[in-house]
C-alpha positions as CSV (number, residue, x, y, z in Angstrom):
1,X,-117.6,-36.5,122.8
2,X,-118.1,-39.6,124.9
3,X,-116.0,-41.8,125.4
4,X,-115.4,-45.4,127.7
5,X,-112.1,-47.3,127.8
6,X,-112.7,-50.8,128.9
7,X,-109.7,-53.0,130.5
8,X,-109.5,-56.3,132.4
9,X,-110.5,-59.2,129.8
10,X,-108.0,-62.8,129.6
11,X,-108.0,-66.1,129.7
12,X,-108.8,-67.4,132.6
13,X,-109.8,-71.6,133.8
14,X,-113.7,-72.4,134.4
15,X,-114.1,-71.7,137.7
16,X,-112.0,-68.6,137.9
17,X,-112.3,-65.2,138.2
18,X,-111.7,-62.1,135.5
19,X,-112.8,-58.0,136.6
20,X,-113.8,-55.7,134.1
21,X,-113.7,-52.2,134.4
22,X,-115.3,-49.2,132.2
23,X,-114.2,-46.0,132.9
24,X,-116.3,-43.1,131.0
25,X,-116.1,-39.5,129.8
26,X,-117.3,-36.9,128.0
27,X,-120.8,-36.8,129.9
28,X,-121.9,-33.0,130.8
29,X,-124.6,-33.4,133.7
30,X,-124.6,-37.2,135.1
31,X,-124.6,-40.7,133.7
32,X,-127.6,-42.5,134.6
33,X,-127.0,-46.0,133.1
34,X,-124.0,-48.2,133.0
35,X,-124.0,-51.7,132.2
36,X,-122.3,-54.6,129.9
37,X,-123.1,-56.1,127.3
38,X,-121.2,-59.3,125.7
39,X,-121.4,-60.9,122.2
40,X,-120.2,-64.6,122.0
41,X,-119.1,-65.4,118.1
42,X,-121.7,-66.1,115.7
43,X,-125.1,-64.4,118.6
44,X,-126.2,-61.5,119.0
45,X,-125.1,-58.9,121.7
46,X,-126.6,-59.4,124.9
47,X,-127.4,-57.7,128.1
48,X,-125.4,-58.9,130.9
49,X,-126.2,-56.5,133.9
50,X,-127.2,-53.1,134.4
51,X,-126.9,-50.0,137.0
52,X,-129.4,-47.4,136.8
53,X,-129.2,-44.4,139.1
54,X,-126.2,-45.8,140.8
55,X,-129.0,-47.9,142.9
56,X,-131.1,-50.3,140.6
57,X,-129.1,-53.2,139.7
58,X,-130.0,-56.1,136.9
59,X,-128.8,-58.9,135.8
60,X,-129.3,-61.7,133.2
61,X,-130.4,-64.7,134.6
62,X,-127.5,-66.5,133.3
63,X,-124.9,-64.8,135.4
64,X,-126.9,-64.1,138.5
65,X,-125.4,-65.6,142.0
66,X,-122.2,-65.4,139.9
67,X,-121.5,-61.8,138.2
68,X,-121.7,-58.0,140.6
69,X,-121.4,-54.6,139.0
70,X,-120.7,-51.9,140.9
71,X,-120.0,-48.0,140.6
72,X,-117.4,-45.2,141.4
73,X,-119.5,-42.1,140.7
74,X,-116.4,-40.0,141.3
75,X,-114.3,-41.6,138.8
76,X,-117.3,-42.3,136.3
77,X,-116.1,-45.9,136.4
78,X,-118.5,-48.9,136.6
79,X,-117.2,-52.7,137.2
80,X,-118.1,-56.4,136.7
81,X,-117.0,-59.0,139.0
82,X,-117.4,-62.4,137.1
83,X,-116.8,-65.4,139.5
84,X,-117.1,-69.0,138.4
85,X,-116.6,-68.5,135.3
86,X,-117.8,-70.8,132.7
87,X,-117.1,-71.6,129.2
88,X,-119.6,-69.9,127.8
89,X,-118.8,-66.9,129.2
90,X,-116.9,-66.6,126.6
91,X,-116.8,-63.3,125.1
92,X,-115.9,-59.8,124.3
93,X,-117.7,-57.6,126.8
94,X,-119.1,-54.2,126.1
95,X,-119.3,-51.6,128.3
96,X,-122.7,-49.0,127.7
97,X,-123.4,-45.9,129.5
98,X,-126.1,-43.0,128.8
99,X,-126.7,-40.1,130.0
100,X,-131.0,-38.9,130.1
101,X,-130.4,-35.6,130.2
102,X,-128.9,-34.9,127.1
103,X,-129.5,-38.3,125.8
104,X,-125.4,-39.3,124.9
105,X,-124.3,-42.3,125.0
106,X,-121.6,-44.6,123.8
107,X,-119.7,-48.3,124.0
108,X,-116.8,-49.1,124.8
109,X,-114.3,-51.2,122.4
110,X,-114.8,-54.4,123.9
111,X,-112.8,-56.3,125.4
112,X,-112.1,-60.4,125.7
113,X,-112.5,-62.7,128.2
114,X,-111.9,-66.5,127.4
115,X,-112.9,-69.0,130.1
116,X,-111.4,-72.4,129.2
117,X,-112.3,-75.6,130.1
């Protein structure tokens, strides 16, 4: 059973900084994408950035030049550095991962981050 345990949401002023982390388990051969999601009240879920193969990196165009993910293979754990945060960053933030082998994957619980202005 997979699982990912998301921690580092809170309120923080535009123009700070907030880092998420995801850690996963559960996968049996390799977890080929990580990424967040985030779902602002009242929208739809959206992608935020991806990590594919630990090399092949995305990102939305609304948080590029601000936002970096980044990987620990060994610990399964995958990260979002959001910088210059803006009020409508506002959100609770999703963690996703997947593994292509076997085809598992799972979200985390969410977590919130609340950028005021």
């Amino acid at each position: 059973q997979v699982q990912l345990v998301e921690s580092g949401g809170g309120l923080v002023q535009a123009g700070g900084s907030l880092r998420l982390s995801c850690a996963a388990s559960g996968f049996i051969s390799g977890i080929n994408v990580m990424g967040w999601y985030r779902q602002a009240p009242g929208k739809q879920r959206e992608l935020v950035a991806t990590i594919v193969s630990g090399t092949s990196i995305s990102y939305a165009e609304f948080v590029k030049g601000r936002f970096i993910i980044s990987r620990d293979n060994a610990k399964n754990t995958v990260y979002l550095q959001m910088d210059n945060l803006k009020p409508e960053d506002t959100a609770v933030y999703y963690c996703y991962a997947k593994e292509s082998y076997t085809g598992a994957n799972g979200w985390g619980q969410g977590t919130q981050v609340t950028v005021s202005s």
